[in-house]
Each structure stands twice: as C-alpha cells, then as structure tokens.
C-alpha positions in Angstrom: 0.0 0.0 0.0 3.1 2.3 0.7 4.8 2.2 -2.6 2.7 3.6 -5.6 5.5 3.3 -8.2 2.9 3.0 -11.2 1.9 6.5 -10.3 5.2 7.5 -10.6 5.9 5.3 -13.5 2.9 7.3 -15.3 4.0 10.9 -13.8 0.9 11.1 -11.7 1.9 13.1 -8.7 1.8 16.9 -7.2 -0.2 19.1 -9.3 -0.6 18.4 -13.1 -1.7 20.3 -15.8 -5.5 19.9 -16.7 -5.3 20.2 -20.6 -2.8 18.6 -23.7 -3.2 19.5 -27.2 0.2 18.8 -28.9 1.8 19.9 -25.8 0.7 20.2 -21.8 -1.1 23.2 -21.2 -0.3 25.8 -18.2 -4.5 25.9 -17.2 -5.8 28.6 -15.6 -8.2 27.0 -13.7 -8.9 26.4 -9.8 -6.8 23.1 -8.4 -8.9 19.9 -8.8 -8.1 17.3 -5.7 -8.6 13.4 -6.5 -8.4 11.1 -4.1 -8.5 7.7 -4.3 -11.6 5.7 -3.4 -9.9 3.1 -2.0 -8.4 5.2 0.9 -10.4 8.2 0.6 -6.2 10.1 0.3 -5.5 12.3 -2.3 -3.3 11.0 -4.8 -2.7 14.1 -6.8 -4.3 17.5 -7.6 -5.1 19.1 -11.4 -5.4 22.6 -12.4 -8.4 22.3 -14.4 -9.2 24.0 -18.0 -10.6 26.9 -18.6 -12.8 28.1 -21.7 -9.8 29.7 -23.3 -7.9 26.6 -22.6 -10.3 24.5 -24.6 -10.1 27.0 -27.0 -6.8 26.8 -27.6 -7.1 22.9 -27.8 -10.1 23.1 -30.1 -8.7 24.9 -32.7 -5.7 22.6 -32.1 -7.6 19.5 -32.8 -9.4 21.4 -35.6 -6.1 21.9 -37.6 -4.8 18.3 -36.6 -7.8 17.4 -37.9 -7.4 18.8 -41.4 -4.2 17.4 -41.7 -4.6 14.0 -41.0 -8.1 13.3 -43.1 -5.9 13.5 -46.0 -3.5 10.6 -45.0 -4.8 7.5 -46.8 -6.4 5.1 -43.9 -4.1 2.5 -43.2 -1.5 4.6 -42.7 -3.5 6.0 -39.8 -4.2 2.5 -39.1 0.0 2.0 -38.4 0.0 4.9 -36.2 -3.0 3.4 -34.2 -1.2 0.0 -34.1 1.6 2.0 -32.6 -0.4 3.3 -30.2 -2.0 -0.1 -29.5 2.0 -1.2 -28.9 2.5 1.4 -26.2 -0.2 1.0 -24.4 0.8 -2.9 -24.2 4.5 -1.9 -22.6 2.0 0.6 -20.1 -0.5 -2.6 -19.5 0.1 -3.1 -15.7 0.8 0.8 -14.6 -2.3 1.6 -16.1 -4.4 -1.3 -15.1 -3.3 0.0 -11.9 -4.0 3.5 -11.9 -7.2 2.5 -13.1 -7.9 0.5 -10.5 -6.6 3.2 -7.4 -8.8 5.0 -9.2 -11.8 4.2 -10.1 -11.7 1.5 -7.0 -12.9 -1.5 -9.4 -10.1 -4.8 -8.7 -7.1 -4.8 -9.9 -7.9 -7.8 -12.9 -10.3 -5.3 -13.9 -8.2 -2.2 -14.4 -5.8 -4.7 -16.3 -9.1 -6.1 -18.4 -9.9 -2.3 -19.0 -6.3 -1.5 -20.6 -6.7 -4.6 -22.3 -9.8 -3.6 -23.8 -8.6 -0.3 -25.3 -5.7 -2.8 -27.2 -7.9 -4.7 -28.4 -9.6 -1.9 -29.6 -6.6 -0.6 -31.3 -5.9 -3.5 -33.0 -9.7 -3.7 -34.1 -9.4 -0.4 -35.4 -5.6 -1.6 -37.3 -7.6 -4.0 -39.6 -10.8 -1.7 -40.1 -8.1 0.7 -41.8 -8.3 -1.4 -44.8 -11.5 -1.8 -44.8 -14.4 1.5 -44.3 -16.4 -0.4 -47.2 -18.7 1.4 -49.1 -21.3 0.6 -51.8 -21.7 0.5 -55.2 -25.4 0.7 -56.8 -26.7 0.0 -59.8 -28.1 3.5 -61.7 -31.5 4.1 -63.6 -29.9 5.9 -65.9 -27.4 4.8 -69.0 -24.0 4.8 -68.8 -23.9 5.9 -64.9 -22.3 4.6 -62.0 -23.4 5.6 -58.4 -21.4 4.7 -55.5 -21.7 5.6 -51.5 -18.3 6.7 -49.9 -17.7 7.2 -46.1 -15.2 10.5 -45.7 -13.8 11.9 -42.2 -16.4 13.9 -40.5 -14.1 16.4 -38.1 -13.0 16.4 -34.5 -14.9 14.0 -32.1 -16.1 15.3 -28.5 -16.0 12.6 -26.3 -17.5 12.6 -22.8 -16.2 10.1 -20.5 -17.7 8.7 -17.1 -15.5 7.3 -14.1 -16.1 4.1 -14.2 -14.6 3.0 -17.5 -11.7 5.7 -17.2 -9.6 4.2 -20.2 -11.6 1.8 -22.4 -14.5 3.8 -23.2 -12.4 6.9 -24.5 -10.1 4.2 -26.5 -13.6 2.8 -28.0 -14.0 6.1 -29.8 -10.2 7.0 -30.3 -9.2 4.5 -31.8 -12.0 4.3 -34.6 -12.4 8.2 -34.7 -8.5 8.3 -35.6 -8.7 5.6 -38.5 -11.7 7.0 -39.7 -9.7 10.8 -39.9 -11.3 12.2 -37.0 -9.7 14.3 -34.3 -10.2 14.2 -30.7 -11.3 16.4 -28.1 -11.5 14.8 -24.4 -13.6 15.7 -21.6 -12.8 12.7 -19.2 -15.1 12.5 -15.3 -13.5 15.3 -12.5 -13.8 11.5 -10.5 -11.0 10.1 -12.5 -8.9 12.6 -14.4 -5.6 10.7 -13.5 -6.7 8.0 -15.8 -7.5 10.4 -18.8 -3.7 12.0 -18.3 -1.8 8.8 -17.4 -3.6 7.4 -21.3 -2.5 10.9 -22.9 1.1 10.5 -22.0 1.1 7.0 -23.4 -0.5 7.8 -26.3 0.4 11.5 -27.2 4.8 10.2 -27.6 3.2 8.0 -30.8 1.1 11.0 -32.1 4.0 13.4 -31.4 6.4 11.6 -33.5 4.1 12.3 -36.8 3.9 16.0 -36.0 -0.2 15.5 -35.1 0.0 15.5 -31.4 -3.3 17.6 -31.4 -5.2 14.3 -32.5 -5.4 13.2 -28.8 -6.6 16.6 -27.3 -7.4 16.0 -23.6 -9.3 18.9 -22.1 -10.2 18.4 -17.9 -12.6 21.0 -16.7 -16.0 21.7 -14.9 -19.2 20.8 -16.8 -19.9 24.8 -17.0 -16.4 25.8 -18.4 -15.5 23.2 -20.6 -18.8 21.0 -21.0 -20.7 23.8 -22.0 -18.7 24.7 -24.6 -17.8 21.6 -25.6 -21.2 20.1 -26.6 -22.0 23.1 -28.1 -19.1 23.8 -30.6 -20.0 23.5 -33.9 -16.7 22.3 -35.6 -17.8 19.4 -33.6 -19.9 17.6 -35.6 -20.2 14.5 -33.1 -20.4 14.6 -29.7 -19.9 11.1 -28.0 -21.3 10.9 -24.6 -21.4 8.2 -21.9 -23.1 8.9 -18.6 -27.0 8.8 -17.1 -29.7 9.1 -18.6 -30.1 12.8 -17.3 -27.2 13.3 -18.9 -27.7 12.3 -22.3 -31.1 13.9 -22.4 -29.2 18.0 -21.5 -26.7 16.1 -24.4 -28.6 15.2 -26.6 -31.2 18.3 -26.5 -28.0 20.5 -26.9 -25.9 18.7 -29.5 -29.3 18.3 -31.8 -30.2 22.3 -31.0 -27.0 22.9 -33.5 -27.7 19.8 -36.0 -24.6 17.8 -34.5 -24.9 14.4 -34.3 -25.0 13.0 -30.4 -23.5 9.1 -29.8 -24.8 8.2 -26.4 -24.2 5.4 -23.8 -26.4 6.0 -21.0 -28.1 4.0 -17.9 -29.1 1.0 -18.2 -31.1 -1.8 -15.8 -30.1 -4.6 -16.6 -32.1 -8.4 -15.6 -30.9 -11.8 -15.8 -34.1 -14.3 -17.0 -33.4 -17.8 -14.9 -35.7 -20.6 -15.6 -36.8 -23.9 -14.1 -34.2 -25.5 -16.4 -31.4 -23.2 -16.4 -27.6 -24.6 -15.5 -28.0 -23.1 -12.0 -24.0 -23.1 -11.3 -23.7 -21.3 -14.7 -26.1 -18.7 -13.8 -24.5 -17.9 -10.2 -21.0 -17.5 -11.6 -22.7 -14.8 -14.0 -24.7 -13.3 -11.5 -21.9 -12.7 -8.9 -19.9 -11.1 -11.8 -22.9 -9.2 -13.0 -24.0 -7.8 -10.0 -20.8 -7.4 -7.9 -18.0 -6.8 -10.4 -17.2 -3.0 -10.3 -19.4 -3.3 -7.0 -22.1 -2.8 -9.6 -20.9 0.5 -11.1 -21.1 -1.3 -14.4 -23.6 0.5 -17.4 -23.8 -3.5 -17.8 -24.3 -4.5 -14.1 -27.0 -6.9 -13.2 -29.8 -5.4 -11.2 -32.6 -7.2 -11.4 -33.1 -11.2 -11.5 -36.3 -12.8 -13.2 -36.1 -16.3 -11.4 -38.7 -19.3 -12.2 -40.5 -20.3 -8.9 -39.7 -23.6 -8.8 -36.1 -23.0 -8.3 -36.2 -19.7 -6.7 -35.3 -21.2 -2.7 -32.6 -22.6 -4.2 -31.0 -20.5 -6.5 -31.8 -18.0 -3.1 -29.7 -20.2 -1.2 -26.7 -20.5 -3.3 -26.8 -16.8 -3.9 -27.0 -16.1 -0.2 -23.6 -18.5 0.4 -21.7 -16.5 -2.7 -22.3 -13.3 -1.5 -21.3 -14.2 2.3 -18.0 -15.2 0.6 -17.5 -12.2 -1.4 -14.1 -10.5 -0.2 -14.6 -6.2 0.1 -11.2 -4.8 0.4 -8.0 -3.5 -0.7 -8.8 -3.3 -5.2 -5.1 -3.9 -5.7 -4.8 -6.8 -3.4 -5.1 -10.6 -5.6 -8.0 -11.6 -3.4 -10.4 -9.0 -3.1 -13.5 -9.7 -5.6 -14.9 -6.1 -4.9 -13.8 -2.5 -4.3 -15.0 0.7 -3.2 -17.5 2.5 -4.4 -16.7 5.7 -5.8 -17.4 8.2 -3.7 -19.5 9.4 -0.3 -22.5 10.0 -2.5 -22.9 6.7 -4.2 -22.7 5.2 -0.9 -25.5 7.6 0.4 -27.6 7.1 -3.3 -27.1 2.9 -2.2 -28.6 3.1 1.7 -31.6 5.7 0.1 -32.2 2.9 -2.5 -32.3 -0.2 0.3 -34.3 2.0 2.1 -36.7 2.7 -1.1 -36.8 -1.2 -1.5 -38.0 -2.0 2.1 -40.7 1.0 1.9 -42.1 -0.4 -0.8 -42.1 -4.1 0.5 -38.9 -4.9 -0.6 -37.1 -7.8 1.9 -33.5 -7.2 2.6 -31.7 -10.7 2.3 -28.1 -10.1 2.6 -25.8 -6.9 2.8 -26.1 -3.5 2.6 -24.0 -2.1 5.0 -21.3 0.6 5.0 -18.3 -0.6 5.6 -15.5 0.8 8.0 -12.6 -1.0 7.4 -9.2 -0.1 9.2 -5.8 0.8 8.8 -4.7 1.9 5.6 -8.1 1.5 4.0 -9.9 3.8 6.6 -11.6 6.6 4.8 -12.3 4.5 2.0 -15.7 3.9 0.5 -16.7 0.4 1.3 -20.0 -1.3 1.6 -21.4 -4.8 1.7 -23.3 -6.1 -1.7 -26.6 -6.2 -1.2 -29.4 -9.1 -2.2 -33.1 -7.9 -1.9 -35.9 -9.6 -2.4 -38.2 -7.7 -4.8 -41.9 -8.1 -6.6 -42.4 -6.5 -10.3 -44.6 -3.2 -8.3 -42.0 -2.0 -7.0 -41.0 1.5 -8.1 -37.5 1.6 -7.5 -36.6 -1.7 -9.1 -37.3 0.2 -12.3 -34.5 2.8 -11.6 -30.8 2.6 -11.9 -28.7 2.6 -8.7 -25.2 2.6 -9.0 -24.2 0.3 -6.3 -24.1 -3.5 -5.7 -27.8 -4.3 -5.3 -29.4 -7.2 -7.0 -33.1 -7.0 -7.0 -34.6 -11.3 -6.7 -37.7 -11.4 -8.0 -40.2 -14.3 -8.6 -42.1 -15.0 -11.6 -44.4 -17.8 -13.3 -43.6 -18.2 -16.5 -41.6 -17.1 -19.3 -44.0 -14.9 -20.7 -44.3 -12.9 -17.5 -40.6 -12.7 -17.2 -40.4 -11.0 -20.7 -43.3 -8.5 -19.7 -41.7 -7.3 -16.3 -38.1 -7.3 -18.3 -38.6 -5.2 -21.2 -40.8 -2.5 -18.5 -38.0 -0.6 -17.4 -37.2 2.7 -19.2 -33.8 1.2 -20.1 -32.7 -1.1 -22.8 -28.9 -1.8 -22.4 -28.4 -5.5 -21.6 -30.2 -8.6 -21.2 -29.4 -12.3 -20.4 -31.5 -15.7 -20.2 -30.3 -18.5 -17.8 -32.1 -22.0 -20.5 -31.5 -25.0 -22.1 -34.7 -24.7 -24.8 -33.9 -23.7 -28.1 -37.3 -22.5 -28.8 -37.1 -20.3 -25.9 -33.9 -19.0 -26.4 -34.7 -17.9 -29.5 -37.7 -16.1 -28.5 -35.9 -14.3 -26.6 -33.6 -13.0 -29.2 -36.0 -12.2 -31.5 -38.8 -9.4 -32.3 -41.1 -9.9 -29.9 -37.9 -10.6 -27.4 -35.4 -9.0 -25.4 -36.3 -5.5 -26.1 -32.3 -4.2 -25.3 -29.3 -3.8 -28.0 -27.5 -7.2 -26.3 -29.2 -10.2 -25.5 -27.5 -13.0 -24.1 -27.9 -16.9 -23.8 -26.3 -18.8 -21.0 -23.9 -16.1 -19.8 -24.3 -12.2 -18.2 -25.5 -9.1 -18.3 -21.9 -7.8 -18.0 -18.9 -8.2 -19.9 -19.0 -7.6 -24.0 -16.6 -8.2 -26.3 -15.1 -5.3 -28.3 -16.2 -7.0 -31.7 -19.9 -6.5 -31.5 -21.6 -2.9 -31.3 -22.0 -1.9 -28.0 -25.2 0.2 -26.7 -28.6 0.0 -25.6 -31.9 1.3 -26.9 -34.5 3.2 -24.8 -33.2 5.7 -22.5 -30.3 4.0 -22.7 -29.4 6.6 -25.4 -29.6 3.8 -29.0 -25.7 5.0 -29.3 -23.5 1.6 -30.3 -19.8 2.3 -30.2 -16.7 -0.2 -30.3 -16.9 -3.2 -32.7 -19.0 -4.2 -35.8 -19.7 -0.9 -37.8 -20.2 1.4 -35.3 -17.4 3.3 -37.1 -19.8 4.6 -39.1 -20.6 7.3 -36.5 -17.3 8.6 -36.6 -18.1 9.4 -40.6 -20.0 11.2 -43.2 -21.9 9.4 -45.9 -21.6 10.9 -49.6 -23.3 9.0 -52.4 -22.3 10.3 -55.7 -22.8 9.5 -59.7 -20.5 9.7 -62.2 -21.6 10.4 -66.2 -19.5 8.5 -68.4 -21.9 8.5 -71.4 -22.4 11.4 -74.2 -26.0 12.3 -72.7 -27.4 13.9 -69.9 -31.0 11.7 -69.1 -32.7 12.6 -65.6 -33.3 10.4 -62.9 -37.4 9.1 -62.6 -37.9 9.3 -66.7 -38.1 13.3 -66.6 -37.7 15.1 -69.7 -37.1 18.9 -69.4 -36.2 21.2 -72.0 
C-alpha cells in the first residue's frame, strides 16, 4: 500500500496540468483534488481547464484534424497499431491506476487497458477496410457509389467508471476513420485520462499531429458547456446517465450535430426452471458485484422461475457471504470501493426505497469501516433484496451493488416485467430450450441492444456494437460498424456516357 510506483511510473503526482493538445497546457483553472476511493487520500491535484484553454485545444484538434483526413487510412491505421504497442509496454501501470482510481479490482483495471488494445488492434484492420457501396443507376452509362469520408474532431465525454476503455472505443475508430479528438474525461477520474494521454500523445508526437489526442479536464460549466455546443464538432460522443444524455442530446441536436450516447441502463438476468444453476451464479456474482455494480452492464434485477427460486436464493445467499470487500489492488479481493461518499448515500436511500415499498433485505447493505490503511475508503457490503415487479425503485438505476430477486411464473411474465423498465442496455437468459432461447432474441424478445444466452449481463466483447436502446441513449460504439458514426456518408454518380438523361424518366427542356 506504501509504494505507488505506477503512479510515478505514469508521472501522476503533485499538481498536473488539466489540458494537452500537442503539448501540456499551463491551465488557468482552480486546483482539482482526487483522491482515491480506495483510501479516501489524495493522490494528486489538477489545475483544471478553462474556456480559453479548450479553445486553444479546439482549434488545435481542428487543424490536426485537417491534416490528418488526407492521410490514406491505413496509414492511420500504423500509427494506431503504434499506439496499441505502447499501451501494451503501459499494461500493468495503467491497469493499476485505473484500478486506485476508479476503486474496481485490480484484474479489472488490467481487463480495461486490455480492452482499449484490443480496440486498437480492431481499429488496425478496419483501416483497410471502411467499405462502401456500389449501386446499380436508372440511368445509362452511370455509376453511383456511397463513400464514407472523415467527418471532423470527435467530443467525447467520458464517465469514471470506464476511465480508459470507453475513451479508447471512440479513439481509436475516430482516428482511423480521420477524425480528431477532443476529451472531456469525469472530475472522478482525471488521472486516468492524463496517465492514457502520456502513453498515447509520444506516438502522435512523432508524426507531428500531437493535437489528434486533445485532452481537455474541466468543470461541466467551463469546458462541458462549450464543448457540446461547438460547432466544428460535428459529433459529440457521450457516456453517462440518462439525465445526462437527455441536456446532451437536446443541446448537440439544437445545433444539428450528431449526439452518440451510452447511457443508464437496468439490466435483468431471465433464470428458468431448467437453467444450468452453477452457470447462472458464476454470472450473476460477476454481473452484479464486479465494479461493485458500477457497471452500465451491471445486473440489477433477477427474473427467477419459482420452482427453483429457494434454491438459487440459497446459493446466492452463500456466494455473496464469501464475497471478499477490500483493498482493489490486493489478488484476493473480488470487490472494491464505491466511488465516492454520495454513491454510498444514493445505495442506503435505494435499500431503504426497496423496504418502503415491501422490498425484503436478504443479505448486505451495510457501510463498511474498514481499518488501517483502508480507513476513509468507500466500502460497503453487496446487497441481495428480495423484490416483486410493483416496486417503483426496481425500475430505476442505482449505482451500487444491489441485486433486486424477483419471482415469476412463467416465461412470458418474465419478458413482460423485463422489457418495462425505461432502459434497454443489456439482457441475459439462464435455459436450455432452443425454442425459448430464441424467442428471446427475436422481435417480440429482449427488447435491449444485447441479448444474451447462458452467460451475463456484464462483460462484451469489443467485436460487437456496443449500446442500448430506450433511454439508454440507441448510441452503439466499439466493434461491428459502429465506425460509421465517426463518418459522413456521400453517395455520388458519375456520367461517363455522351448524354445527360434525368433520374425518374423526366424530360425537361
């Protein structure tokens, strides 16, 4: 606990500047304290950005911006596998700052860092792709095609809990597609966003476009403001709540930008009477504890058949009595800290919610005081309620470690009382029937942008398209062709004949 030498392998210590376009910014802003979550110490202060700081890293990223569109894509897509490189010799002093943090285990700040590799090399092998279409034309002797072109610099909005991975989602498709981008990262975990920058900016230096990663740390008034509503940003890519998006998404569409948003989401696990009931716990745990359920993805609600609810109950009640709450950089703790003093108030005003409203507290729940070097820290015990489908607060979010258990009937009541929340992120089914599964994944299904069979809510791979529908924002970012949204569309036709017919048969003249 004494020696923090990835901070200093990573620079993160005193007071450090809160803005990087090209080169690190003296900001003007007042000093920024972040303490860990973990301990509840400070492990290092940032003078946050100003509006004329992030206007001197706008117009940074714009000019980067213009430069680098005309670079043919995979030659972006090198200097993203270079990036992809560094960030593999950074692995484990990242992983690590992640995890001091943003307080989630120390295999998940590693899993994070490795996610934003894997992105990069994702992104390596779309450079040489960015298909378009050719289609056939009504008219003689004319070909149409639809192109995809670099749209401009990219705003992206971070949130604390996936300090590193989320930003490297957009980044590294935004950069092969020949975007720019401008980052606002969370005030709770700025570290993060400047430990990545130093990593990355060395590779982006070296081609003379060190502007392409532009990292601008501010207050939502000074720099979020004017960030969402710049117009030589044309998207602004946004992951927070729901109330979040909505301000975003009002603003950003106010100036005809385009908004990419990853929002709440309230996530349920489907278990039926013949579902692999060691399978399902091993999910569930993960689901609902990992990040100690600070997870867009985390499992919050479980849909269990009645003829196996006592004793899926019980095994669930023995797994979470086991669940280690400690130290996130020690090997053997399964959960961390949440990330602040609020989110352990927003937890006991849920719990409390739940039992108003006939809600039965099963397990958990507590705050936690642990001692010695962990005092101060923000620790609490998951929590397992048992829950019925009136319940008001079972439709909100809460981000904390509570698992709502709730009975049902049949399948067809479990798909009515899932797809009633507001949110649409992600979904799971716990069955061996083919027919069933099925169902579930199809139109009259899961009404969320991932279904699952046989394995969590929590956990996607970067290959897929990642978002939610509902007020979960319909944003999809990371694999399949979400790279779209870091491009414009142009369809155009090319004459090659000796006449000039109109489109639809129209003769004019």
């Amino acid at each position: 606990m004494s020696t923090m030498d990835f901070l200093k392998e990573l620079g993160i210590e005193g007071t450090l500047p809160g803005a990087y376009c090209g080169t690190w910014l003296e900001t003007n802003g007042e000093v920024h304290t972040v303490s860990s979550p973990a301990t509840g110490k400070e492990i290092a202060k940032v003078r946050l950005a100003t509006k004329s700081d992030y206007e001197r890293c706008a117009q940074a990223a714009h000019e980067a911006f213009l430069r680098w569109r005309s670079l043919p894509a995979p030659q972006r897509g090198e200097v993203v596998r270079k990036i992809g490189l560094a960030l593999r010799d950074k692995k484990e002093a990242l992983g690590r700052i992640v995890t001091w943090e943003s307080g989630k285990i120390i295999e998940e700040g590693r899993g994070e860092v490795q996610e934003a590799i894997d992105i990069a090399d994702f992104a390596l092998g779309l450079s040489r792709q960015l298909y378009g279409l050719t289609i056939k034309s009504e008219r003689p002797q004319h070909h149409m095609r639809e192109t995809w072109h670099p749209i401009g610099p990219i705003g992206v909005i971070t949130a604390f809990n996936f300090p590193a991975a989320v930003w490297a989602w957009n980044a590294m498709l935004a950069l092969v597609c020949g975007d720019s981008l401008i980052w606002k990262p969370s005030l709770k975990a700025p570290l993060t966003a400047i430990a990545m920058t130093r990593v990355v900016a060395p590779v982006l230096e070296a081609e003379g476009l060190g502007a392409l990663a532009t990292l601008v740390i501010g207050t939502d008034k000074e720099v979020g403001e004017t960030l969402i509503r710049d117009k030589r940003l044309p998207v602004i890519s946004a992951t927070g709540s729901c109330r979040m998006g909505r301000y975003v998404g009002k603003v950003v569409a106010e100036r005809l930008g385009r908004s990419l948003l990853e929002l709440g989401g309230n996530n349920a696990v489907i278990v039926l009477e013949d579902a692999d009931l060691d399978m399902a716990l091993r999910a569930i745990l993960f689901g609902a504890v990992g990040t100690a359920g600070q997870r867009c993805t985390s499992t919050r609600r479980l849909l269990v058949h009645k003829k196996i609810l006592p004793a899926l109950r019980e095994r669930l009640l023995k797994a979470y009595a086991s669940v280690p709450v400690g130290n996130p950089l020690d090997a053997g703790t399964l959960m961390g800290p949440l990330i602040d003093e609020d989110a352990v108030q927003q937890m006991q005003r849920a719990i409390q919610a739940a039992k108003d409203q006939g809600g039965e507290l099963l397990f958990g729940g507590q705050v936690l005081q642990l001692e010695g070097p962990l005092k101060g820290g923000h620790y609490v015990e998951p929590c397992l309620i048992a829950a019925h489908k009136n319940m008001s607060i079972v439709h909100e979010e809460t981000f904390a470690p509570i698992l709502y258990l709730i009975p049902i009937e049949s399948f067809e009541e479990a798909m009515e009382i899932h797809n009633s929340v507001p949110q649409g992120l992600s979904s799971a089914l716990f069955t061996n029937d083919l027919r069933v599964a099925e169902t579930f994944l199809s139109e009259t299904g899961s009404d969320c942008g991932i279904a699952n069979i046989n394995l969590g809510t929590s956990g996607a791979e970067i290959g897929g398209a990642f978002g939610g529908e509902k007020d979960t924002g319909g944003g999809r970012e990371s694999g399949s062709d979400a790279w779209k949204a870091y491009m414009r569309r142009q369809t155009s036709t090319v004459n090659y004949g000796s006449e000039l017919p109109l489109a639809q048969g129209i003769h004019f003249g």
